[in-house]
C-alpha angles and dihedrals in degrees: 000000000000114000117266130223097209100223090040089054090044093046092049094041089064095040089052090046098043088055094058106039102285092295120105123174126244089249088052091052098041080058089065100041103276121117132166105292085062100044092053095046089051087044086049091046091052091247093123137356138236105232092162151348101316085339107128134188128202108224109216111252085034116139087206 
């Protein structure tokens, strides 16, 4: 797993997400430093949502 800057990740996630309707796989985020640990605490925060097997939505107002 490449080393995240935290800001940039966050930055490109959004960016990722916003170019696909908002909705960005779990192999798309672990490119840019977020597995699933990640993934589960920001599903858990109410930043993004699980809508199926590795399938991910940005909420609006997330941090990601």
């Amino acid at each position: 797993m490449p080393k995240r800057r935290t800001r940039d990740a966050i930055q490109q996630l959004h960016t990722l997400a916003r170019e696909r309707g908002g909705y960005f796989t779990a192999k798309q985020a672990a490119k840019l430093g977020y597995d699933d640990p990640h993934l589960t605490y920001h599903a858990k925060a109410g930043n993004i949502e699980r809508v199926g097997h590795g399938l991910y939505r940005l909420l609006a107002g997330g941090r990601g």
